[in-house]
N, C-alpha and C positions, 0 to 999 in steps of 0.2 A: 015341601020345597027343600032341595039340597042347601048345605051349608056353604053361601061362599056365592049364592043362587043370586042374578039383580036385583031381586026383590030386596032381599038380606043385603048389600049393601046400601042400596037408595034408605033405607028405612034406617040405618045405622045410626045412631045418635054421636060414633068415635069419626064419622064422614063428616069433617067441615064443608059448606059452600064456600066456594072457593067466586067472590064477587071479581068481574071481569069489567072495570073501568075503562081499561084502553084498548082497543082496537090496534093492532100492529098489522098493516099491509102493507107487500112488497108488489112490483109487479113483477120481478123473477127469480127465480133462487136463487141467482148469482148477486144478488143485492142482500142476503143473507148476513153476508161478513158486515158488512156499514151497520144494517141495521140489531146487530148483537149489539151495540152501541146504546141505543134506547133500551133493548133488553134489561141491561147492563144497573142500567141508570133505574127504571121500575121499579127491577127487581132490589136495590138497595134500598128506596122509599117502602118497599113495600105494598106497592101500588097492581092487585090485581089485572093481568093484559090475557089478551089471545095473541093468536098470529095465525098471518093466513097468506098465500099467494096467490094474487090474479092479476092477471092483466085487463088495460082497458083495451089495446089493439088485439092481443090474441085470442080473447076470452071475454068478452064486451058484457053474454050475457049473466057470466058467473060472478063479473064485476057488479055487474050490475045488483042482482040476488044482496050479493055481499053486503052494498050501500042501503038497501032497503031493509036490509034484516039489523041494521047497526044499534036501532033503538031500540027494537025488541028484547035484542040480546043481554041491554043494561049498560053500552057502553058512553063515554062520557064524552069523550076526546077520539078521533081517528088521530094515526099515525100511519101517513101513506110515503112510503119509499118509493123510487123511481129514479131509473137513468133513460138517457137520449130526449124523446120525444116526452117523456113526463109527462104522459097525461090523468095516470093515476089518481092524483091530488085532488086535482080538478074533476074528475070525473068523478071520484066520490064527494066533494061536494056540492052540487047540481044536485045531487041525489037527495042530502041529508040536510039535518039543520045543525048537529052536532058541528064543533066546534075542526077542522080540518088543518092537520099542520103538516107539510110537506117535508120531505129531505129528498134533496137533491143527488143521485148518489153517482160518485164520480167513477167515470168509463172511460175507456182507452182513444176514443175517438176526440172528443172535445174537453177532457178532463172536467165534467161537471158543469160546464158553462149551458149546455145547452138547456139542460134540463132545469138551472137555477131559471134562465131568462123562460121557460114554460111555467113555470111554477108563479113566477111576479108578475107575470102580464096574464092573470086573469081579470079577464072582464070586471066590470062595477056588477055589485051585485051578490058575485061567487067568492068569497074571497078564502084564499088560501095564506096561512102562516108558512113561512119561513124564517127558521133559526140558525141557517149555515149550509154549508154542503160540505158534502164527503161526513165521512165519520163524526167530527166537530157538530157539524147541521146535525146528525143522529141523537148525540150527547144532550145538545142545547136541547131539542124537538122535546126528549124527553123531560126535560127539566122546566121547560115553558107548561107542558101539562101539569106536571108537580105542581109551577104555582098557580095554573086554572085550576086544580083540585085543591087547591088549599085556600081557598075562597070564604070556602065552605068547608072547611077541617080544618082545627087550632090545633091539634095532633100534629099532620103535616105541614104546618106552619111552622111549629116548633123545628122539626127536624130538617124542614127548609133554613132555618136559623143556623141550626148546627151545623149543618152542610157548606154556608158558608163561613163559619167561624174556623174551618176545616181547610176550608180555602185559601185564606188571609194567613193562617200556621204555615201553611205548605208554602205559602208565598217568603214569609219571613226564614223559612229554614233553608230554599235556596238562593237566599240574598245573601246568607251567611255563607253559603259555600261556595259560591261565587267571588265573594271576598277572601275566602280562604285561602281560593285558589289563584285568582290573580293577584292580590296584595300578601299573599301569606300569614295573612292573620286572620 
């Protein structure tokens, strides 16, 4: 078998698994930007994701697949993006038992509203998280799974720690500038 051959890499002991905790669905690429946001946020924890795009109205049955294959895959938490009709969120949870966190993501028509008020009016039963809309909701969304994963990780707990101790600095250095700037001191 050639060098370089899939066998020769699968079998490679220098190939880390690469564990895939979060699930990132959009339902269209143009929710891409909002959701680099979670990205964002993962990828600082250190937090294993995929990403995928589907829709529940254009693509019902690909959505579908998607929700059924979520536990197989190893993932822990969905992160389902969506604007207008929002039914993304909801439609992958009906599906799964995994834990569903919505973002709302804000569009030209109703600026985000619509899609928040689809996301919090589901049903008893299905419930769907929400941590914001627009970008903000993307940020939080990922940050609410950080502390569903750190339940069960004193690792990410710690750095959950740190994160906000990071916080609280950043708050204190523009307090200071702020006073700089309006009192000149």
């Amino acid at each position: 078998m050639a060098k370089g051959s899939k066998r020769d890499r699968k079998a490679s002991p220098l190939r880390a698994k690469v564990t895939r905790r979060v699930g990132i669905v959009m339902g269209s690429s143009s929710d891409m930007e909002t959701m680099m946001e979670t990205v964002g946020v993962l990828k600082e924890f250190g937090i294993g994701f995929d990403v995928d795009v589907v829709s529940a109205h254009r693509s019902p049955l690909l959505a579908q697949r998607y929700a059924r294959a979520v536990q197989k895959k190893g993932y822990e938490i969905i992160i389902a993006g969506a604007g207008g009709a929002a039914a993304l969120p909801g439609f992958m949870a009906s599906l799964t038992t995994l834990p569903v966190i919505g973002v709302p993501v804000v569009d030209n028509a109703l600026g985000g509203e619509d899609a928040l008020h689809s996301m919090v009016q589901m049903p008893g039963g299905v419930p769907v998280a929400v941590a914001g809309v627009g970008k903000v909701g993307a940020k939080n969304a990922a940050l609410l799974a950080v502390e569903i994963l750190a339940l069960r990780d004193s690792a990410l707990t710690e750095k959950l720690c740190q994160y906000r101790v990071r916080l609280a600095e950043e708050v204190k250095q523009r307090a200071k500038e702020v006073r700089k700037r309006v009192l000149g001191r």
